[in-house]
N, C-alpha and C positions, 0 to 999 in steps of 0.2 A: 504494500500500500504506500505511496507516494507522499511523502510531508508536504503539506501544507505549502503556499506560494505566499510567501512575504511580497508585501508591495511597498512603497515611500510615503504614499499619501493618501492609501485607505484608512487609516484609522481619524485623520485630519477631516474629509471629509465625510465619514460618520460622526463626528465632533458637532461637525458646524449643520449635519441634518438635525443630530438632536437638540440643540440649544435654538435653530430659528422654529422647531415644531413645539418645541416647551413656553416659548416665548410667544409665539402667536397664538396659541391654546391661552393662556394667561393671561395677557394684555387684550385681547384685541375679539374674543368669540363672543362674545353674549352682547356686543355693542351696534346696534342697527346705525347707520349714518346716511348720507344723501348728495348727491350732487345735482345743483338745476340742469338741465336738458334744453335750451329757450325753444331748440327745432321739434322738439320731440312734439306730437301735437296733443293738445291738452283734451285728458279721458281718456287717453288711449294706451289699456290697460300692456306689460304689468308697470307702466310707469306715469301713473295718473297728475294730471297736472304741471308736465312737464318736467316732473321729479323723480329722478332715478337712485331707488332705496338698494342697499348693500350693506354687511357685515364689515363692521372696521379692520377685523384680522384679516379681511382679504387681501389688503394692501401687501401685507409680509408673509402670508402662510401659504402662498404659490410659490414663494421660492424654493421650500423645501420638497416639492413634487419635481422642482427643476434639479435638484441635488439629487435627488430620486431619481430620475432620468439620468441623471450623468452616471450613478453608481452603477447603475441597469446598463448601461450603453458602455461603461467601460471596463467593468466589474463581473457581470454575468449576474443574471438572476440569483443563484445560490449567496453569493454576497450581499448583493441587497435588499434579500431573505432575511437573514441574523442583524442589518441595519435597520429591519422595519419594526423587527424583533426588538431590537435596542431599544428604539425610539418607542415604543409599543411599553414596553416595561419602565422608562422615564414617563412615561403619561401617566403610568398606574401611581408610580411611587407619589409623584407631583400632586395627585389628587387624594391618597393618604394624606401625606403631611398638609396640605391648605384645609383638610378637614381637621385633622389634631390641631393646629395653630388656630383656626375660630373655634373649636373648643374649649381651649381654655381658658377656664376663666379669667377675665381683665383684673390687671393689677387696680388698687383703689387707687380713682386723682385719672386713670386713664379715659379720657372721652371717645378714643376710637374706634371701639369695638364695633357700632354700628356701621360705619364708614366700611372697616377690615371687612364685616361680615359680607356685606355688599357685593365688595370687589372680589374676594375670594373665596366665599359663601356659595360657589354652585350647589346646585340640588344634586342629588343623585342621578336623577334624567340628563342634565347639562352633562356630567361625568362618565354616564352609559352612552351617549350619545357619541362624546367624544370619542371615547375609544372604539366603539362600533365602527363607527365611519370612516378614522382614520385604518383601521385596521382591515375594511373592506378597500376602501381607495385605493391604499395604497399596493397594495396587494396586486389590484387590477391595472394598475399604471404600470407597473414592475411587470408584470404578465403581458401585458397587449405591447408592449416596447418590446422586449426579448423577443416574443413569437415575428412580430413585424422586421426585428431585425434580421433573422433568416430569413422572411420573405421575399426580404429587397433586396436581401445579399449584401447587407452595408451600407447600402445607396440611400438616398435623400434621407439625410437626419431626422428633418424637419418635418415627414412626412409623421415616425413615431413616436417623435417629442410631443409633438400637437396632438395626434390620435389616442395614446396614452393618457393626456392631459383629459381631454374630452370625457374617454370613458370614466377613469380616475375622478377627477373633480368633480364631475356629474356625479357618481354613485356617493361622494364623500359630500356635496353640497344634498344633495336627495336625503340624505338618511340623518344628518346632525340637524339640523333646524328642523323639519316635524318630530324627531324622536327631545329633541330637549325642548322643544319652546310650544307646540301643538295645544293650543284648550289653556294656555295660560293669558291671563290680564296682560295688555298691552301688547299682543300676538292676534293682532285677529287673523283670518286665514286669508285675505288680501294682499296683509302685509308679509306674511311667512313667507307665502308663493312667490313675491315679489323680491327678497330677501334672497331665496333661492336660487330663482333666476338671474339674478343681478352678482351671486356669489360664483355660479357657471358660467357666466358671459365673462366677468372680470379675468378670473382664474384662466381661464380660456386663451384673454387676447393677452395677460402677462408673459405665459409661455410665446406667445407667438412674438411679443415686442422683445423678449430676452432671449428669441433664438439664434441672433450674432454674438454673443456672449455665451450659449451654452455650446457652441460650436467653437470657440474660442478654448476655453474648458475643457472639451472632450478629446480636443486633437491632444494640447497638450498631451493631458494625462497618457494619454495613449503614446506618445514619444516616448514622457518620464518612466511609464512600468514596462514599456515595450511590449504591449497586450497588445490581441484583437477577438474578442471575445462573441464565441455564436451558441448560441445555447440550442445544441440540436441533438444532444443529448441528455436534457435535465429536468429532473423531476418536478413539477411547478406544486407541487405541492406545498401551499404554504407549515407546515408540520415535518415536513421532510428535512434531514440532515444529513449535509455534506463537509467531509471530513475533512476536503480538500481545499475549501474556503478559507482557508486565513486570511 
């Protein structure tokens, strides 16, 4: 059996998947936000009034499906397997401790508890949500990227960086907002849908505005480790373990 394949810069970019997925999760998920539209024509659903409604972590938590794509594109699926793994098990931990830290009780003379509870106070649904989604998304992005890269035989990047993304973000915007926010005050189902939508459209054109940058990225890496990685023989099972992934 074959040792493991050390690389320079897998573990750097499993680093910086898990810190912007923890960080976007934390700062940025349960905040609906808006930008005017003036063309867009007013009533004309899901952007009423000329108002195009979206999640604030959408701004930074597509770049972590673009790290997802490079690890996939440079790395092979089995790699970026045990990274979603990673990232997958930082979700969990992260959603322990913000539930320990608003449990305990406040020191006396402290006024912040209510503010803390707020911001780091998810429910349980926000929490299953989260990891549901991500853990379906991601999955699907890393699968439909690998399979497409043997299809094309290496060819057009940008064909399974996008297509990845679509499926991916779609199933990962689809499943977090009805499963945390569905039937709650200040959620009607206008706004969800529209939230949704506007978190797959966004997510969408980021991949697409940041693919001279993730092609920037890929070639590199692909010099630095001196790979070229086809996964046409590997088990997509997300539960499966390979030995050979270091």
């Amino acid at each position: 059996m074959g040792e493991p394949v050390r690389f320079k810069h897998y573990d750097r970019v499993m680093a910086a998947f898990v810190a912007i997925l923890l960080l976007s999760n934390l700062i940025g998920a349960s905040k609906p936000s808006y930008v005017n539209v003036p063309f867009w024509p007013e009533g004309w659903w899901p952007a009423p009034e000329g108002v195009f409604i979206f999640g604030a972590g959408v701004l930074f938590f597509p770049v972590s499906y673009i790290i997802g794509d490079v690890l996939t594109e440079v790395y092979g699926y089995a790699r970026a397997r045990r990274v979603i793994w990673t990232g997958f098990a930082a979700l969990l931990f992260m959603a322990f401790m913000a539930w320990a830290v608003v449990s305990l009780p406040p020191a006396a003379g402290w006024d912040g508890q209510e503010a803390y509870e707020k911001v780091f106070g998810n429910t349980w649904r926000i929490v299953a949500a989260s990891m549901i989604a991500f853990w379906v998304g991601e999955f699907a992005n890393s699968y439909v990227l690998a399979r497409m890269k043997v299809w094309t035989k290496g060819k057009a990047l940008w064909t399974r960086t996008i297509g990845s993304t679509i499926v991916g973000q779609g199933l990962d915007s689809l499943i977090f907002y009805p499963l945390a926010f569905y039937g709650l005050a200040g959620w009607p189902p206008e706004l969800l849908w529209q939230v949704v939508l506007g978190q797959w459209f966004i997510k969408t054109a980021w991949e697409a505005v940041l693919t001279p940058f993730t092609y920037l990225v890929v070639n590199w890496l692909k010099r630095a480790e001196g790979i070229e990685i086809f996964d046409t023989d590997t088990d997509f099972s997300p539960f499966a373990h390979d030995r050979t992934a270091g």
